[in-house]
ZAVEX-701433 format. One record per residue (C-alpha): y, z, x. Coordinates in steps of 0.05 Angstrom, whole numbers, padded with zeros to 5 digits, always signed. Example, Ala and Ser with C-alpha at 12.3 -4.5 7.8 and 13.67 -1.06 7.14 Angstrom:
residues 2
-00090+00156+00246-00021+00143+00273
END
This chain:
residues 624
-00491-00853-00351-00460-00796-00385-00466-00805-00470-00411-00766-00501-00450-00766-00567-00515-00744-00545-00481-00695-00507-00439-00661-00556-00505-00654-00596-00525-00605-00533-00461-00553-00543-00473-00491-00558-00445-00444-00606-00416-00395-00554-00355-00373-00519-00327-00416-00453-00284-00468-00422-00295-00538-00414-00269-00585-00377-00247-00663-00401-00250-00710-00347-00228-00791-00340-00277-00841-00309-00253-00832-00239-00280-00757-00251-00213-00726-00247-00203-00660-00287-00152-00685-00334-00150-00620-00383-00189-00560-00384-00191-00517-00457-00222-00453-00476-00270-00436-00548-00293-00383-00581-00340-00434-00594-00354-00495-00549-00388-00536-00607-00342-00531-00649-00285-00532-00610-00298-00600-00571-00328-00646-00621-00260-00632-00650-00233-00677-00607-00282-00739-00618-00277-00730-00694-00227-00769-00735-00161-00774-00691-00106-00787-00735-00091-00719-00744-00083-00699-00672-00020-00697-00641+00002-00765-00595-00021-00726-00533-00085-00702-00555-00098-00779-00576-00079-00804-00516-00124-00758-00477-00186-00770-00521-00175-00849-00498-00185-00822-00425-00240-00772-00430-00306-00807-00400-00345-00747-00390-00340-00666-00403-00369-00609-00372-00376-00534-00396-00378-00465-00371-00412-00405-00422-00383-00336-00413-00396-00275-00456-00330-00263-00488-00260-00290-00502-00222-00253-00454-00272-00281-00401-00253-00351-00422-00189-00339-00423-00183-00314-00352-00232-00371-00332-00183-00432-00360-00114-00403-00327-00152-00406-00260-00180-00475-00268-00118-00494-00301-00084-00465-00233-00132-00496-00188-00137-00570-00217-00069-00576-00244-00097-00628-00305-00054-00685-00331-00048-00663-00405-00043-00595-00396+00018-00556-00406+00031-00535-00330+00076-00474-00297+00108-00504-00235+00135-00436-00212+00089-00404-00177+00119-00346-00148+00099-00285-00121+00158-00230-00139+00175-00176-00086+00154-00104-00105+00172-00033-00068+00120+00014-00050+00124+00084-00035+00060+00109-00003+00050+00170-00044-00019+00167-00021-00001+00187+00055+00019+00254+00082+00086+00241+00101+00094+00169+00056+00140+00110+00069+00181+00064+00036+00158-00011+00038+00170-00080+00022+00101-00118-00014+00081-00174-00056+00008-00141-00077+00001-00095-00125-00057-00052-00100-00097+00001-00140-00090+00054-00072-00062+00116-00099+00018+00090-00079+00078+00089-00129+00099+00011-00142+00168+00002-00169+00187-00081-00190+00183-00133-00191+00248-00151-00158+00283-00219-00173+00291-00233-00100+00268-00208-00038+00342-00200-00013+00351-00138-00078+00283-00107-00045+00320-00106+00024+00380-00079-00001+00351-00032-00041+00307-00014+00015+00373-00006+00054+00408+00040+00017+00349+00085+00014+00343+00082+00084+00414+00098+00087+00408+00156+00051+00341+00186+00063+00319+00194+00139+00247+00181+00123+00197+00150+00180+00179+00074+00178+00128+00084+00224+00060+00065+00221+00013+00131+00247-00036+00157+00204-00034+00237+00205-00085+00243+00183-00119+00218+00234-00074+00245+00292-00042+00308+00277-00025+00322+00346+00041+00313+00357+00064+00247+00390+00128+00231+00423+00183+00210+00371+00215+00128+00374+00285+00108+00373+00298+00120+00295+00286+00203+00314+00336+00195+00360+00389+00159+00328+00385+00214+00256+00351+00158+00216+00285+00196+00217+00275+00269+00205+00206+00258+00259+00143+00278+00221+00111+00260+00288+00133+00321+00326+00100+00371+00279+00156+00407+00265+00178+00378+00199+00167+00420+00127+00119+00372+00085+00156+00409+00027+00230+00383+00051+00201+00322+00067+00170+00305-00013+00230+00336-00037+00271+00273+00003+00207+00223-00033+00217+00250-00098+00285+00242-00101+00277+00162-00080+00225+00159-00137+00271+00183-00177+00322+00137-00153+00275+00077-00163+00249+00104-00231+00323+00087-00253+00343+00167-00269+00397+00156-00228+00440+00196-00269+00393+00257-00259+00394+00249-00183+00472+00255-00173+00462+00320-00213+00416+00338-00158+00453+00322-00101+00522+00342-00132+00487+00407-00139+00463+00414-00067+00536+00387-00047+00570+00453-00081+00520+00487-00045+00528+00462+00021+00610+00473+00012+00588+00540-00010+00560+00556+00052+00612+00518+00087+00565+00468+00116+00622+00421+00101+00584+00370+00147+00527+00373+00099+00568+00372+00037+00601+00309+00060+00534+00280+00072+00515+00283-00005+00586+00262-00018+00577+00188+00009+00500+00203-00029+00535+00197-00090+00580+00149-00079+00526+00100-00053+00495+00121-00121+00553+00100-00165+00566+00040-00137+00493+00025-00158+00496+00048-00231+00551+00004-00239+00520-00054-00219+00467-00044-00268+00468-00066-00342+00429-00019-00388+00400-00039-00453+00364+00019-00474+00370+00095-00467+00311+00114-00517+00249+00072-00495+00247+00080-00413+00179+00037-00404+00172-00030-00360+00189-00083-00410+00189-00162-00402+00229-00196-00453+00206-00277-00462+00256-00324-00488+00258-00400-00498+00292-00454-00508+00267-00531-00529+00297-00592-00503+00278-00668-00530+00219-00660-00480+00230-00610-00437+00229-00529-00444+00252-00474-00413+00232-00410-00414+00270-00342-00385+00236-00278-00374+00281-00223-00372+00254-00156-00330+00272-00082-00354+00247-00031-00323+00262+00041-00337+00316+00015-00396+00350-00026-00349+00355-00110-00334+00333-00116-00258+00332-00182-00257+00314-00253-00288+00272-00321-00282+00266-00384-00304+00222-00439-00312+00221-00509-00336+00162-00535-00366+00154-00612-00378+00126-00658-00418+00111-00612-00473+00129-00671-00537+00098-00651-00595+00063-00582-00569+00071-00531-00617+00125-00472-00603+00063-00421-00595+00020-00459-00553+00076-00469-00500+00089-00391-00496+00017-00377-00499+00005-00428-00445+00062-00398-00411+00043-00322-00410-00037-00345-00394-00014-00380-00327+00057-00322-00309+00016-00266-00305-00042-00294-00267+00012-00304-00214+00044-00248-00221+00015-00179-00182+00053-00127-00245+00041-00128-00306+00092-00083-00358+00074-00041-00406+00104-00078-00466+00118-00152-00470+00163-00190-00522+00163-00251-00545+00192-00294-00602+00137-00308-00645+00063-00294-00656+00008-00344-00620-00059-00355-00631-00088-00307-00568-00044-00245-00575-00104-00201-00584-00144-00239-00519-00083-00234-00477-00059-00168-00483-00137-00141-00482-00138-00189-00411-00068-00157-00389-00091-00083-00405-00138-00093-00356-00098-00118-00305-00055-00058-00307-00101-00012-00318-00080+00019-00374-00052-00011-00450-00008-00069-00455+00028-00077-00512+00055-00158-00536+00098-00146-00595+00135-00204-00636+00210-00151-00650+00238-00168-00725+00294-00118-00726+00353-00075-00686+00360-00062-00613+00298-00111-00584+00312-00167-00641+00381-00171-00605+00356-00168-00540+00311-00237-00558+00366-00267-00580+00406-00255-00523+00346-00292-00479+00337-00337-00519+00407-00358-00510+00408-00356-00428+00346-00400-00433+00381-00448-00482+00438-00442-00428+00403-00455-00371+00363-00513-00400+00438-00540-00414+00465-00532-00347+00409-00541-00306+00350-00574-00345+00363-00645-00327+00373-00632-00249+00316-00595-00245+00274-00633-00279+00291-00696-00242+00280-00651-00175+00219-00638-00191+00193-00709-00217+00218-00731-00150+00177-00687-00110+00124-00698-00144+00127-00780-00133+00143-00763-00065+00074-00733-00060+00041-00787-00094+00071-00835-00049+00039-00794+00009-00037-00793-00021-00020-00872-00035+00001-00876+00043-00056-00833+00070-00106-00857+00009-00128-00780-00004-00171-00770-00071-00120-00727-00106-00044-00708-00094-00036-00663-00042+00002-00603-00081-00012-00545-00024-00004-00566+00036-00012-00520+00093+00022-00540+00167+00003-00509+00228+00046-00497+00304+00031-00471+00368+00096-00428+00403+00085-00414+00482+00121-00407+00549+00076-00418+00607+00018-00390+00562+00055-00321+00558+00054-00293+00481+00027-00351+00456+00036-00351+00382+00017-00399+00324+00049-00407+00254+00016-00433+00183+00072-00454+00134+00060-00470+00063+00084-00520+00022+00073-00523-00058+00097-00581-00101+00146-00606-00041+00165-00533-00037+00160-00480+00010+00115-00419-00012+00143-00366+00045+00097-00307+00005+00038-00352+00040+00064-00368+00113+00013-00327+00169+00036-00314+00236-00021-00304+00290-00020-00277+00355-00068-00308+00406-00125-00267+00427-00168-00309+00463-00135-00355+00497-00095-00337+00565-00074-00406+00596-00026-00451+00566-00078-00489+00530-00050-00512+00455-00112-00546+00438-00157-00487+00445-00101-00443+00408-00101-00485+00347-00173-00479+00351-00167-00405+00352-00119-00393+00296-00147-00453+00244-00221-00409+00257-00192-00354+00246-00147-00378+00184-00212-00409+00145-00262-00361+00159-00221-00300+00133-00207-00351+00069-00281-00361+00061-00309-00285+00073-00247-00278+00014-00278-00322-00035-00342-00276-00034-00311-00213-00048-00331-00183-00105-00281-00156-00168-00282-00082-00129-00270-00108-00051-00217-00158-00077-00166-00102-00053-00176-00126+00019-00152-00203+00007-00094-00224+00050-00078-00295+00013-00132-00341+00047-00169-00356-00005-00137-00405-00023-00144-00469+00013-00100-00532+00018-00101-00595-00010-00077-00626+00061-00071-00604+00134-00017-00619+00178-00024-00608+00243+00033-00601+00296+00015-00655+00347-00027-00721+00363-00101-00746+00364-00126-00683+00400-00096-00629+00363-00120-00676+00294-00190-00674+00324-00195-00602+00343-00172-00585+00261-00229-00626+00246-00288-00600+00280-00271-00524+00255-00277-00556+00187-00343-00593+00202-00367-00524+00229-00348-00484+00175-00377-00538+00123-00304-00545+00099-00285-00622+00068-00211-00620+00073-00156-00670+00104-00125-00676+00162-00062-00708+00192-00022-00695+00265+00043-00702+00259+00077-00741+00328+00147-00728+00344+00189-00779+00397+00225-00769+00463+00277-00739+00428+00233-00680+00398+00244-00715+00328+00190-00724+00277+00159-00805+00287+00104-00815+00248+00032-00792+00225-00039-00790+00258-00094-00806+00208-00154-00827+00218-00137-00846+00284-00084-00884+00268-00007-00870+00275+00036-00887+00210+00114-00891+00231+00154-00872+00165+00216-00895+00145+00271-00847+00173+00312-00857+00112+00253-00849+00056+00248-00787+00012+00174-00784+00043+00202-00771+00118+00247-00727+00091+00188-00678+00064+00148-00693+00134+00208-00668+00169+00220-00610+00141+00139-00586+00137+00145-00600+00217+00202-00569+00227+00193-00503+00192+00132-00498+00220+00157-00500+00280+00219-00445+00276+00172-00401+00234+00132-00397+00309+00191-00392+00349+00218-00346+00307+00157-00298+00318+00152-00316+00390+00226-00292+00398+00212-00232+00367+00153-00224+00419+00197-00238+00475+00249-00194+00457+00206-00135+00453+00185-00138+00525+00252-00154+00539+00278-00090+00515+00224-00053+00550+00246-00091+00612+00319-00081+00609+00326-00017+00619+00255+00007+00642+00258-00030+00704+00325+00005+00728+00314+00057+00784+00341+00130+00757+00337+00106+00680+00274+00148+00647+00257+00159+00580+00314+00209+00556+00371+00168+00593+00346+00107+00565+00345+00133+00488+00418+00171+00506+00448+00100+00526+00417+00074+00469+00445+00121+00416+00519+00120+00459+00520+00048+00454+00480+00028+00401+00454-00035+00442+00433-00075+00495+00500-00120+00502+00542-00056+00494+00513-00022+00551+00513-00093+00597+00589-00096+00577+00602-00021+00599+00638+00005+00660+00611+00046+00709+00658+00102+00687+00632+00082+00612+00566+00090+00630+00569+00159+00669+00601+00196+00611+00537+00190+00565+00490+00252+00567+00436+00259+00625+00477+00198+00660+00520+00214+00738+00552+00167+00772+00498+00147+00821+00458+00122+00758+00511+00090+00721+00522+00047+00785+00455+00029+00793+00450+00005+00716+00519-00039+00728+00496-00071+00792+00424-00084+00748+00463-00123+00695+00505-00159+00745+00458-00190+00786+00417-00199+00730+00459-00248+00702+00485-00271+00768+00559-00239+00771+00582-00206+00830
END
């Protein structure tokens, strides 16, 4: 039997976490020291100074348990992941946790790209974000796309320098073709410095550019040219309108940390600058935080945002000094890899800037504080009333839900959705593609794709500090499994996990004649649900985005061969007529709808063809 007094005779005087737990052996708070002697018997020493929630918690703790590390920093990093992973009762917890979107220009290839990403990796590329929402990373992606003909191709040149016959983007003048070997590297970087420009926010600087090469070009009279970099620079102020500077002097990534305090309830908004200019903002509602002080909160706060987070700015502000400012921004400065600067601003521009968060989060905990809080107290019982129902040793926050998408066996696909706190985490859905499997065989597919799933997430757990490049979000594994489908599917899930030494749950989830969600499988057993409960509700919608998120990708399959199909598979249609109806038309139901007349005027096309591709269509789709 555990004896807290003999055991707090044991601490030691070093750094480290430790972890409070109740007599069940839940983690129900986990707290860093400088010193782990001093630090805990704090706790069991006279109580009436503690705050109510501290002396509620010390009524609970049966047992503790600590970890020595050689520094602060270390512990620090140590209690925001076990804070992460065990989500403890009387800990001040982030809800949010959200991956943001970034934009990545792949400096570090010969002829580089433009890309959407969620990782922040230490390869040589240019990272510009984060982004409030994935739809401003598509747009923005968009309009650079729209402007710059660069390749979104995959090839590595440096690997295959040969030349290599050019796709539909070549064809269609929104790719200048690296891949033919005929493009000047120089012209090319001069188009990628001018989009790192773009994203580095000197947009001003870049219409001087391109106004300048716009004179030129009329100059010349290249008037087609010129009128190129005119819509350039109209694209470009539309943009800088748009966006709402707040500082012309200091041009470094900034995050700007305001809150607001409710009767029990905070909210916090973190404001993003980035090259002098607000790209965007978040929100989060923290709970349950009576009687915490101010400092703690933020520091909480900051500890658990930027573990989540894959950028890290080089200067943070925030309203008020706390207790690890040193710790932190030493932890953060190694994140980024270079300083990090946490300042507390007293005076002028920044001051005002504070104040102005501070009042959006004192806003939004107005408007919004109530509803969301209430959202997410119902989720959460909803989740509790699912470990009740399924009697599961803790509350299944992650829960990951698995689908199997087929015709006939032909590009079978399978889907792994993810749902955190009763919400969907789309930054951690995985699509797979069978490989192994060549019948229509869904048991042995799940089988493939939960192997697959798990062993990648356990060969990620032992990568070291230096390999941890190479992780693609398995590591982390779910509180529950759902599985699309009965006893046998249930069973399959199972014996992976008893062959990879894996102790997690599992569930099927049945649907009825109707295709609609019925019940659950567990433990043999099916449990009908209540179609009008908040609980079927949740089941529901884990099923069913499971199962469009492998549709979705089994479409996309599908339609690939189908274009190849459509027009390959028409006698006189070769490679160059098939790209010249393509860039006539601009697509497949376009050319279907043409006439034969339509369809012998485009380049490389006569008659004879032209009738051959309209008698294709129509018997295709059964016309005369």
């Amino acid at each position: 039997m555990f004896n807290i007094d003999e055991e707090l005779k044991k601490l030691p005087d070093e750094p480290g976490v430790y972890l409070m737990k109740d007599k069940s052996g839940e983690i129900i708070y986990v707290g860093k020291a400088v010193s782990l002697k001093k630090r805990v018997r704090q706790y069991f020493q006279s109580s009436r100074n503690n705050p109510p929630k501290v002396q509620a918690m010390v009524k609970h703790i049966a047992e503790f348990e600590y970890i020595i590390v050689d520094n602060e920093v270390e512990a620090l990093i140590l209690e925001a992941n076990l804070i992460k992973k065990h989500r403890p009762k009387y800990n001040i917890l982030l809800r949010d946790d959200k991956q943001y979107p970034y934009i990545k220009v792949t400096i570090n290839e010969k002829y580089p790209r433009v890309l959407k990403t969620r990782k922040v990796l230490k390869d040589g590329a240019k990272y510009f974000g984060p982004y409030p929402s994935v739809y401003a990373v598509n747009d923005t992606i968009d309009i650079i796309r729209n402007l710059y003909p660069i390749r979104t191709c995959k090839i590595n040149f440096d690997k295959n320098p040969r030349k290599i016959r050019p796709c539909l983007n070549y064809y269609i003048g929104r790719c200048v073709g690296p891949c033919l070997g005929n493009v000047d590297h120089d012209k090319y970087m001069e188009m990628i410095d001018e989009i790192i420009m773009f994203l580095s926010g000197k947009e001003d600087k870049l219409i001087e550019i391109i106004a300048e090469k716009m004179k030129k070009a009329s100059n010349a009279l290249d008037f087609e040219s010129a009128a190129k970099y005119r819509d350039q620079i109209k694209s470009l102020n539309i943009i800088l309108e748009k966006q709402k500077v707040v500082s012309t002097s200091n041009l470094v990534d900034q995050d700007v940390i305001g809150m607001a305090r409710g009767i029990n309830d905070v909210c916090i908004q973190v404001f993003f600058i980035r090259s002098g200019k607000i790209v965007g903002r978040e929100h989060f509602i923290l709970e349950d935080t009576f009687n915490e002080e101010r400092s703690d909160i933020l520091s909480s706060f900051i500890k658990q945002f930027y573990l989540g987070t894959a950028y890290v700015p080089k200067e943070i502000f925030i309203e008020e000094e706390i207790e690890d400012m040193e710790a932190i921004s030493t932890w953060l400065s190694e994140k980024r890899g270079n300083k990090v600067t946490i300042r507390v601003p007293k005076r002028g521009e920044k001051s005002e800037l504070m104040e102005m968060v501070r009042k959006n989060a004192m806003d939004m905990l107005k408007q919004d504080g109530d509803r969301l809080i209430r959202e997410n107290r119902k989720k959460e019982e909803v989740l509790e009333k699912l470990r009740d129902l399924l009697n599961l040793d803790k509350t299944p926050y992650r829960i990951e839900a698995f689908d199997i998408s087929n015709i006939a066996g032909v590009n079978s696909v399978g889907s792994m959705v993810v749902f955190e706190y009763g919400r969907p985490k789309k930054s951690d859905y995985r699509r797979f593609r069978i490989k192994t499997v060549t019948s229509p065989d869904d048991y042995k597919s799940m089988e493939e794709i939960l192997r697959r799933r798990f062993t990648r997430g356990l060969k990620e757990k032992e990568l070291t500090e230096e390999n941890k490049l190479k992780m693609k979000g398995f590591s982390i594994f779910p509180d529950l499994l759902m599985i699309d489908g009965g006893k046998g599917q249930v069973n399959v899930a199972l014996e992976v996990l008893k062959d990879l030494d894996l102790d997690i749950p599992v569930c099927g989830l049945v649907k009825d004649e109707f295709h609609k969600t019925r019940g659950i499988i567990y433990n043999d057993e099916e449990i009908n649900l209540e179609v009008d409960s908040d609980l079927y509700r949740l089941i529901y919608a884990i099923q069913e985005e499971a199962h469009r998120f492998a549709i979705s990708y089994h479409r996309s399959l599908r339609s690939k061969d189908m274009f190849k199909s459509e027009l390959d598979y028409v006698k006189g249609i070769g490679e160059k007529r098939k790209i010249a109806l393509l860039k006539h038309f601009k697509s497949i139901d376009d050319i279907k709808k043409a006439s034969v007349e339509e369809l012998a005027q485009v380049e490389s096309m006569n008659i004879k063809v032209a009738q051959e591709l309209y008698n294709y269509f129509r018997k295709k789709d059964g016309r005369d």
